[in-house]
DRENDO-284202 format. One record per residue (C-alpha): x, y, z. Coordinates in steps of 0.25 Angstrom, whole numbers, plus 2048, in hexadecimal, padded with zeros to 3 digits. Example, Ala and Ser with C-alpha at 12.3 -4.5 7.8 and 13.67 -1.06 7.14 Angstrom:
8317EE81F8377FC81D
//
This chain:
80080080080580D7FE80A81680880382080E80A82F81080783C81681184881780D85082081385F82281286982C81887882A82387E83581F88B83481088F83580A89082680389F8237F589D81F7F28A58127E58AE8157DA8AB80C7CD8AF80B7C58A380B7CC8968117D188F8077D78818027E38827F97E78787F17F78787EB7FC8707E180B86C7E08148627D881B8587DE8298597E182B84A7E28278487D58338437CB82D84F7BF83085C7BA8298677C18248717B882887D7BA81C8837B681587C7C180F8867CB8068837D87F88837D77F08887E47E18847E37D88897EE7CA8857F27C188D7FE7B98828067B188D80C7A788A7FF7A08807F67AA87A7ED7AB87C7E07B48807D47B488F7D57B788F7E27C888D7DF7D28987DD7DF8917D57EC89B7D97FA8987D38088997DC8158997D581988E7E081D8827D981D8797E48138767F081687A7FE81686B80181D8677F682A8657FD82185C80981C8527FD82B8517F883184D80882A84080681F83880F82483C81D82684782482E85481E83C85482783B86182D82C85D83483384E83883D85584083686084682B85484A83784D85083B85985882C85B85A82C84D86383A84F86983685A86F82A86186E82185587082B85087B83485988383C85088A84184B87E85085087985085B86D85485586186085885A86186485085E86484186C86983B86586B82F85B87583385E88483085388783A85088184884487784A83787C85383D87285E84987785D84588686083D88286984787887185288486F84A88E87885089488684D88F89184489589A84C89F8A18478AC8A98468B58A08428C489E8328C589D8328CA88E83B8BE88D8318B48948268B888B82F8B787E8328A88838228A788781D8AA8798278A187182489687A81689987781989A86882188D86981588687180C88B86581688585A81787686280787686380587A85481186F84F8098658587FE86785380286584380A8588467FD85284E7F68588418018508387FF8428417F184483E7F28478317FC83982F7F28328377E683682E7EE8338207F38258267E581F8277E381A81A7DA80E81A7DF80580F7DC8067FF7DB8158027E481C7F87E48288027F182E8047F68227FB8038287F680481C7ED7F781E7E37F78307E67F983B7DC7F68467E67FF84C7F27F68537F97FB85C8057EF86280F7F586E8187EF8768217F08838277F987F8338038798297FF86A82B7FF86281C7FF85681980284E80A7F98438057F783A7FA7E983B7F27E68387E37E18437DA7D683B7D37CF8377E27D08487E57CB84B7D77BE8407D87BA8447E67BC8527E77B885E7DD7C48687E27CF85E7DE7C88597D37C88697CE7D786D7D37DB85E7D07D685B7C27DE8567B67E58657B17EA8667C07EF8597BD7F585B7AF7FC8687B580485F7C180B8577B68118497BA81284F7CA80D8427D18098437DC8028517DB80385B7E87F78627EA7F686B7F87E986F8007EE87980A7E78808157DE87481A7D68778257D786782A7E185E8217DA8528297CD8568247D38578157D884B8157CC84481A7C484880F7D08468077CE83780A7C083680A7C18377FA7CB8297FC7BE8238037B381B7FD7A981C80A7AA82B80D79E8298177A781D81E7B282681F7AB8328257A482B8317B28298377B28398397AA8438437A384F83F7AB85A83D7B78538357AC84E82B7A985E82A7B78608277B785581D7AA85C8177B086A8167BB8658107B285E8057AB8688017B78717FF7BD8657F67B18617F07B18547F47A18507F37A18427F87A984780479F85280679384980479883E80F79A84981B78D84E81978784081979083E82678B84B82C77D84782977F83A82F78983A83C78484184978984E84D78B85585B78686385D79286985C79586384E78786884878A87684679787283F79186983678687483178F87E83279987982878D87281E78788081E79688781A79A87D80F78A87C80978787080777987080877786A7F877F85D7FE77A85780977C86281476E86581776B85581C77685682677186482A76386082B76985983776A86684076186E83975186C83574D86C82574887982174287181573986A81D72E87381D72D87782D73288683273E88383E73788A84772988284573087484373687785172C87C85872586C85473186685873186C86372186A86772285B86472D85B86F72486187971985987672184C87672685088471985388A71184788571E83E88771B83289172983089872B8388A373A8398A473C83C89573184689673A84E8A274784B89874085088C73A85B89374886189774C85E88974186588174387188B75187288975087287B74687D87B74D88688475888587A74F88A86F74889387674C89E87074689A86373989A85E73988C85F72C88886971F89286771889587370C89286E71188486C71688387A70988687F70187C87770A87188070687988A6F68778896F786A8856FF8668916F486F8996E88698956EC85A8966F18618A76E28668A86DB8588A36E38508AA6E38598B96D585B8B96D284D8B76DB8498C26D38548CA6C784B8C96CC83E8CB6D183B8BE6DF8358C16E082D8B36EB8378AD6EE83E8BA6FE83C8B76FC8458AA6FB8518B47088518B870B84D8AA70685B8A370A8648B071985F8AC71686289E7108708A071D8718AA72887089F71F87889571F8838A072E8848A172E88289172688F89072F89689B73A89489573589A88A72D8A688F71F8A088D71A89D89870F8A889C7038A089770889489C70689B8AA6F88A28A76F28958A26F688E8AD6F28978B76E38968B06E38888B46D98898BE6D187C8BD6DE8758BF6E087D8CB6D687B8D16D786A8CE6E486C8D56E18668E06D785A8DE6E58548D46F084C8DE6FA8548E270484A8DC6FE84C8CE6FB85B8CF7088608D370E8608C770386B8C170A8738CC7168738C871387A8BC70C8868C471A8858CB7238888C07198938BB71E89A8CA72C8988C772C89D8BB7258A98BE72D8AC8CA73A8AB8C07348B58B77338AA8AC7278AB8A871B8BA8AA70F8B98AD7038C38AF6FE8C68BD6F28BF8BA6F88B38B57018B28C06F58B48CC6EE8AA8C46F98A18C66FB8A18D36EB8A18D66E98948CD6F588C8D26FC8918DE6F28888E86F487B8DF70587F8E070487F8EF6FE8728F070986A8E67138708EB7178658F471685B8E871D8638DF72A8628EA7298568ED7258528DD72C85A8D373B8568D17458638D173986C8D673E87A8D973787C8E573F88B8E973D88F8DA72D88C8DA72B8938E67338A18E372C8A08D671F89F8DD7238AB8E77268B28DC71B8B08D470F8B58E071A8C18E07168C78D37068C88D77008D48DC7058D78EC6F58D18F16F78C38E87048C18ED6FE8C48FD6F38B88FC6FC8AF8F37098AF9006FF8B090A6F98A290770689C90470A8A19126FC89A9176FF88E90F70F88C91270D88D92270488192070B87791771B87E91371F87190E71387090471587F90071E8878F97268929007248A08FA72A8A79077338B08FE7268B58F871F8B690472A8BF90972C8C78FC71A8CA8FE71B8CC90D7278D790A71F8DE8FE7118DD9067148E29157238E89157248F09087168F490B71A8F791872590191271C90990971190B91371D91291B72091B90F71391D90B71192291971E92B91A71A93290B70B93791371393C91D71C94491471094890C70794D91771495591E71695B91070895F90E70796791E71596E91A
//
């Protein structure tokens, strides 16, 4: 079999990037030097350039001549298979003493006009006390130096990978196959890694419509006899992403071949396909993009790059159909959500599992108050679950009310129900008619009582979280909307009080009663006198079984007696100044 070879460069000084205006892909075309022919002296160097940033097609290349008649990697194809001599040395040095400090220096090159990054760095002073503007020279060229170690690391670990990538060639696969090639084909990149590889003309031409433009039959003609032919694409933006897709036009199962990758290198394989025009490679990441799962953070990258290279005419829009509804569907976004989203409530209220309804519950609310912002969930479809959940509470109370107890389990049922719809509407600033309505129900006020506590006291925790809420500001009412409330309800509060302590799991018993103290604090001075006078009656006489309102009591008590105390005093000092002025 023949044997496999990558020449891998890496420049010793940092390479200056040539502003252009769009990023670009340039393409240089060199003679061999190894070959046994004649160069013509005519010959010149042919720089090609492509910009991936847009569809492909012909009139999107600038051809621009150089009087170079040599490559810059030219010399690096001539060395041979291995490494150049000058980055075989400096890796030696690299790994006896960088990589390992304990280790001796190795001996000086004689040859060298100029003194290796090791030995620079091994033939510093000493750390010795120094002047401070001394110090902080000695400071920022240790800096400097640390920079220059980090950035050599970091391209030989790019080379290793680079080696490790080209030496996996399954067998039969003609891939870097020096043997059967025409083409030397050397990737750089902007931090002056490259790297030479065997290809064949004919496969680049077949697969891809850029080399099958810049590659055809006159480009051919006009190399000679040059065998084989150096072709140059610098400025890569990955060169293990290149050479990826270079090798997907080797393979007869592109789709086999792409499920070994993740997400985000197949959309580098992608990009670089539709900057090539390679169209089976651009058809099978779509089909894997449309077929492998995604993680959240990997969506917006995928919609993102299909919507910047435009692919919609080529299978883009199935994969985006995934993360975003068909406009061509028929339904407006706002009116298909606002169903979704009323067939999730109704699920959850009819649902028959009592633990998955509390866990979608939680869920569905969550979601909501994610989207509350948006005009997502109309009021008036709120209220409709609303009303429903109403009247199925009504049948089934009064029926228990008179003896009925068939369906007695559906009160607590619907007064659970008409408790998350109650915080729904909260959240969203709805819930002023949820409050009058329920303080109207005066029939179920007065069956209160002749329902067993054990079954009712759910009903009272919905007039519970209607205090709270007021009482936080969350939700205003009207004056008479809020009398109504506490006439209708507060009587059947007292008495499932207890239950709902002992009951209710996570009950906020402190917040339920400042919410109720606050809420008899905002009706007129003689509503909130009888209210804390009978709740005074009624705690001395059972305070286990009755909420405590003392703050409230107090905050009435000061504002009756001891404020009215106060302005009777200065009522009664202004007549006295009054008559006195009158007699003078």
């Amino acid at each position: 079999m023949a044997a496999t070879t990558a020449h891998l460069k890496s420049h010793s000084q940092p390479i200056k990037i040539k502003r252009r205006r769009c990023r670009e892909t340039t393409i240089t075309t060199t003679p061999d030097p190894t070959s046994s022919s004649t160069p013509n002296p005519h010959q010149t160097l042919n720089h090609i350039t492509i910009s991936p940033d847009s569809s492909w097609s012909n009139s999107d290349h600038k051809i621009r001549q150089s009087s170079s008649a040599m490559g810059p990697y030219g010399a690096a194809v001539a060395a041979g298979d291995g490494f150049p001599s000058s980055l075989s040395k400096f890796n030696s040095a690299l790994t006896a003493g960088l990589l390992n400090p304990m280790s001796p220096p190795p001996p000086p090159d004689k040859t060298r006009s100029s003194p290796t990054l090791f030995e620079m760095m091994a033939n510093e002073p000493d750390s010795l006390p120094r002047a401070p503007a001394a110090v902080e020279n000695g400071a920022a060229k240790s800096q400097q130096g640390s920079k220059l170690s980090a950035n050599v690391d970091k391209q030989a670990l790019m080379q290793q990978r680079l080696m490790d990538l080209l030496a996996s060639r399954s067998p039969g696969n003609q891939f870097n196959d020096a043997a059967s090639s025409d083409v030397m084909l050397t990737l750089s990149s902007k931090d002056g890694v490259s790297v030479s590889i065997r290809v064949h003309r004919q496969i680049l031409v077949v697969h891809s419509r850029f080399f099958a433009l810049k590659l055809n039959e006159s480009w051919v003609k006009q190399q000679g006899s040059w065998v084989p032919y150096n072709v140059e694409i610098a400025d890569c933006d990955d060169i293990e992403v290149y050479i990826e897709t270079l090798r997907l036009m080797y393979s007869k199962d592109l789709r086999r071949k792409l499920m070994k990758e993740d997400v985000q290198r197949v959309l580098g394989i992608l990009r670089v396909s539709v900057a090539i025009g390679f169209d089976a490679g651009v058809l099978s990441c779509l089909e894997y993009l449309e077929a492998a799962p995604w993680a959240e953070d990997e969506e917006e990258k995928v919609a993102s790059l299909l919507s910047e290279l435009r692919l919609e005419g080529v299978g883009a829009g199935e994969v985006l159909k995934r993360v975003s509804l068909d406009a061509a569907a028929g339904l407006e976004d706002g009116k298909n959500n606002e169903e979704v989203l009323l067939k999730l409530l109704q699920v959850v209220l009819e649902g028959k599992d009592e633990k998955a309804r509390r866990e979608m519950k939680d869920l569905v609310t969550k979601l909501l108050r994610e989207n509350s912002s948006q005009n997502d969930l109309r009021k008036e479809s709120v209220y409709f679950a609303f009303d429903e959940c109403l009247k199925l509470l009504s049948r089934h109370f009064l029926q228990a009310a008179h003896g009925d107890m068939q369906d007695i389990g559906q009160i607590a049922r619907q007064a659970d129900n008409l408790h998350w719809l109650l915080d729904i509407m909260i959240d969203r600033q709805i819930a002023e008619n949820f409050l009058k309505t329920w303080a109207s129900q005066s029939e179920l006020s007065e069956a209160h009582s002749k329902v067993p506590p054990i079954h009712r006291y759910e009903v009272s925790r919905v007039t519970a979280r209607l205090f709270v809420g007021i009482g936080k500001r969350e939700l205003l009412a009207s004056k008479e909307a809020r009398c109504m409330l506490l006439k209708t309800w507060l009587v059947p509060f007292y008495e499932d009080f207890r239950w709902m302590g002992r009951a209710s799991r996570g009950l906020d018993r402190h917040s339920i009663e400042d919410g109720l103290s606050n809420t008899i604090s905002t009706l007129p001075m003689a509503l909130q006198q009888e209210i804390f006078v009978s709740w005074f009656n009624r705690f001395l006489n059972g305070a286990d079984d009755c909420p405590n309102i003392q703050r409230g009591f107090e905050v009435w008590w000061r504002r009756a007696f001891l404020r009215r105390k106060g302005e009777d005093e200065r009522s009664h000092q202004m007549r006295i100044i009054s008559d006195t002025m009158e007699n003078s």
